[in-house]
C-alpha positions as CSV (number, residue, x, y, z in Angstrom):
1,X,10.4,-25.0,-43.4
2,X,12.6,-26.9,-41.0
3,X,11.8,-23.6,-38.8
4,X,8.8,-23.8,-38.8
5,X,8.6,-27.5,-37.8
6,X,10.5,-27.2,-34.8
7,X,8.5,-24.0,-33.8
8,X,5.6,-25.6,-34.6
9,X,6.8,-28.5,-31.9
10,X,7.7,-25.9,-29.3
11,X,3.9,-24.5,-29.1
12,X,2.7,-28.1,-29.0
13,X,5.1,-28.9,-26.6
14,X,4.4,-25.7,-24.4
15,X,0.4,-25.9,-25.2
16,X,0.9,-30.0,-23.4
17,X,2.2,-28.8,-20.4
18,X,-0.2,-26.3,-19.8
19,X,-2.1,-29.6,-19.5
20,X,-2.1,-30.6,-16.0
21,X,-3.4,-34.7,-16.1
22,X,-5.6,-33.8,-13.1
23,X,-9.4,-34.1,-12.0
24,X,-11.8,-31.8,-11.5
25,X,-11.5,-30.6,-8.4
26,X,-7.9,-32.9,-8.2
27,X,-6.4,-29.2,-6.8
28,X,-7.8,-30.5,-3.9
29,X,-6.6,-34.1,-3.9
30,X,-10.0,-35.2,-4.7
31,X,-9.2,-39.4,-6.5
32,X,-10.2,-39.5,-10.5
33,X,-10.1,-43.1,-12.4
34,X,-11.3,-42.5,-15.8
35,X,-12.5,-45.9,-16.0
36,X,-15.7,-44.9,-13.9
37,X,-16.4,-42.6,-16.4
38,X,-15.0,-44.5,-19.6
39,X,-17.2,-48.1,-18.8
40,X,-17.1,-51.2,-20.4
41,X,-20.8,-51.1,-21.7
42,X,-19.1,-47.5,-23.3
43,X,-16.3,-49.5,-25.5
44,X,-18.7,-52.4,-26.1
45,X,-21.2,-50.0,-27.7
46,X,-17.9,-48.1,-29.8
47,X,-16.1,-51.6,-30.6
48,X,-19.4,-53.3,-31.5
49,X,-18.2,-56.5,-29.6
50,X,-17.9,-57.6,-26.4
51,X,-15.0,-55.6,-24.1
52,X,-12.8,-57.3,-22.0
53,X,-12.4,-55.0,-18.1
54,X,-9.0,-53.6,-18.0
55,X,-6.8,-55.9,-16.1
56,X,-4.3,-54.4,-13.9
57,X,-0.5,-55.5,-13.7
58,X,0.1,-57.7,-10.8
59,X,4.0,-57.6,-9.3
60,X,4.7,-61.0,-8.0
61,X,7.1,-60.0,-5.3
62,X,5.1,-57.5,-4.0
63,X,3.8,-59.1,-0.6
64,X,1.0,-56.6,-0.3
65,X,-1.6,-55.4,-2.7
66,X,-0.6,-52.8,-5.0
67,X,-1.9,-49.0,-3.6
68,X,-3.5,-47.4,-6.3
69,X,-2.8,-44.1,-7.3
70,X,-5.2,-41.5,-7.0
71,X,-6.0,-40.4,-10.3
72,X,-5.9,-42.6,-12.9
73,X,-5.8,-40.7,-16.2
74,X,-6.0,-43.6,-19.0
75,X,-8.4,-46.6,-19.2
76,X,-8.5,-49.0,-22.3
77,X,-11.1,-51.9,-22.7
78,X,-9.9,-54.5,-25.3
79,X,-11.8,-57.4,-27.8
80,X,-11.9,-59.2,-30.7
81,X,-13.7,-58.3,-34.1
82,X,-13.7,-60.8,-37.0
83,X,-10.7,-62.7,-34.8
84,X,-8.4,-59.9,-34.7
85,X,-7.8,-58.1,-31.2
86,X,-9.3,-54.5,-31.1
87,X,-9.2,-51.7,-28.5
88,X,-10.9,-48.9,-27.2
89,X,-9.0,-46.5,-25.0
90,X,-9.5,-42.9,-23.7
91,X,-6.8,-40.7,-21.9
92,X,-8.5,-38.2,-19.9
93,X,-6.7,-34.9,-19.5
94,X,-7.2,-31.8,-17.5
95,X,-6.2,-28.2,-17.7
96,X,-6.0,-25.2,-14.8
97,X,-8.9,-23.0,-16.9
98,X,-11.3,-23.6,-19.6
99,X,-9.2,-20.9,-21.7
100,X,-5.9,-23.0,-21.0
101,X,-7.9,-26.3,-22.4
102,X,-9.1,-24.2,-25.5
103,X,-5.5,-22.7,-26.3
104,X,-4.2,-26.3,-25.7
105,X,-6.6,-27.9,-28.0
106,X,-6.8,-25.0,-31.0
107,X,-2.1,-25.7,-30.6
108,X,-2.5,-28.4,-31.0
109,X,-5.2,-29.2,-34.0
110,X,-3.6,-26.5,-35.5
111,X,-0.4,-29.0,-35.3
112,X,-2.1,-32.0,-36.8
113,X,-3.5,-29.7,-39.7
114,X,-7.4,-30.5,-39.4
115,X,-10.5,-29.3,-39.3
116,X,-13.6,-29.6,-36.1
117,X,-16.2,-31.9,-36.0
118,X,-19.1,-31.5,-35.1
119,X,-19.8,-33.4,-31.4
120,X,-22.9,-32.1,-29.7
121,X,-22.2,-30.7,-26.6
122,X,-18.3,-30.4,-27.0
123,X,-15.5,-29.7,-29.8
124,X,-13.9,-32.3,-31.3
125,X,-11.2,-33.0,-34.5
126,X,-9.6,-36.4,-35.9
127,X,-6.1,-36.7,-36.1
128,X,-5.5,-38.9,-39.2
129,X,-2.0,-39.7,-38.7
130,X,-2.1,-41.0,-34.8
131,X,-5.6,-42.4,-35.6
132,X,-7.0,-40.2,-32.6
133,X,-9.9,-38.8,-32.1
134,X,-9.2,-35.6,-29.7
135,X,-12.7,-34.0,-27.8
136,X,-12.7,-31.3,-25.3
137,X,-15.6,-30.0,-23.4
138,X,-14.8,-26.9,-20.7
139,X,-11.5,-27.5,-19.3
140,X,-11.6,-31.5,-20.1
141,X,-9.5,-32.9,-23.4
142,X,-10.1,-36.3,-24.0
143,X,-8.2,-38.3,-26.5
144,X,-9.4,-41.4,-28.0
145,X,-8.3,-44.5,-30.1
146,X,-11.0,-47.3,-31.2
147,X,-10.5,-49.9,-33.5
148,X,-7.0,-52.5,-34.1
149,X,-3.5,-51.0,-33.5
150,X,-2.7,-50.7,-37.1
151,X,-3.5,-46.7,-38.0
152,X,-5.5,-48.3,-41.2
153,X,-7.6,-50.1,-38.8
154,X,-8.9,-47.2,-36.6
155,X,-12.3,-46.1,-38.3
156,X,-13.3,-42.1,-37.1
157,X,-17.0,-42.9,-37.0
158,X,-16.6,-45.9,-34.3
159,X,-14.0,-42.9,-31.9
160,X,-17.1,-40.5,-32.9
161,X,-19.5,-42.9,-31.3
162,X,-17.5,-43.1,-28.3
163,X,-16.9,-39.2,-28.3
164,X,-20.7,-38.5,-28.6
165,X,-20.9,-41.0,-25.6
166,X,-18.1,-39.5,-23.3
167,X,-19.0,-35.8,-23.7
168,X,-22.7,-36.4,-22.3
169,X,-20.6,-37.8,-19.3
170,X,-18.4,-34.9,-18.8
């Protein structure tokens, strides 16, 4: 059993860095933020509340503005829901081909022992013990987290809602 385990780990780990957290088109240097394509009116409409922008961390003895990098793979939009804090994030991931993306994805629900959902447009599967939602559509994997930061707290039809949402955008 232990075996299998850390086998099991080694083809997740090999299937992630076929993952290259790139663009489309980033072969070519082109800039990616996934918060243009993960907006606020996106979380508001997955949290059910109003979603604060993400704020970005200032360095107070940096003299000049921060440069930004050019691809910025993770964006998280964050609110409160009956007064406790909630969050909506997405982390936006990128392979070489669409067959890489599909190995990578069937690795690595085959890892968190679940079963598809049904997405229109895409392929998707919840991952009950991260509380993530994972979608993929071509050679784009997308994995989300709505709801608070307890596991218990993270509701699979409010990451579907954003998932529906996200794969019409990709």
């Amino acid at each position: 059993m232990r075996k299998l385990n850390v086998l099991g780990a080694a083809a997740l780990g090999a299937a992630a860095t076929i993952l290259i957290v790139m663009a489309p088109g980033a072969w070519a240097q082109d800039a990616f933020d996934a918060c243009e394509v993960f907006t606020a009116a996106d979380a508001e409409k997955a949290l059910g509340v109003p979603a604060a922008a993400p704020v970005e961390p200032v360095n107070p003895k940096a003299k000049l503005p921060p440069k930004r990098p050019k691809v910025i793979p993770i964006c998280i939009y964050s609110g409160f829901k009956e007064g406790k804090p909630v969050a909506a994030r997405a982390e936006f991931r990128f392979a070489k081909t669409e067959a890489d993306a599909q190995k990578a994805f069937d690795d690595a629900r085959m890892h968190f022992q679940t079963k598809p959902l049904l997405i229109a447009g895409g392929e998707a599967f919840w991952a009950g013990k991260t509380g993530q939602l994972h979608v993929r559509k071509g050679r784009t994997w997308v994995t989300l987290q709505v709801g608070g930061a307890p596991l218990q707290e993270r509701d699979i039809s409010d990451a579907r809602k954003l998932g529906e949402i996200l794969v019409k955008k990709m």
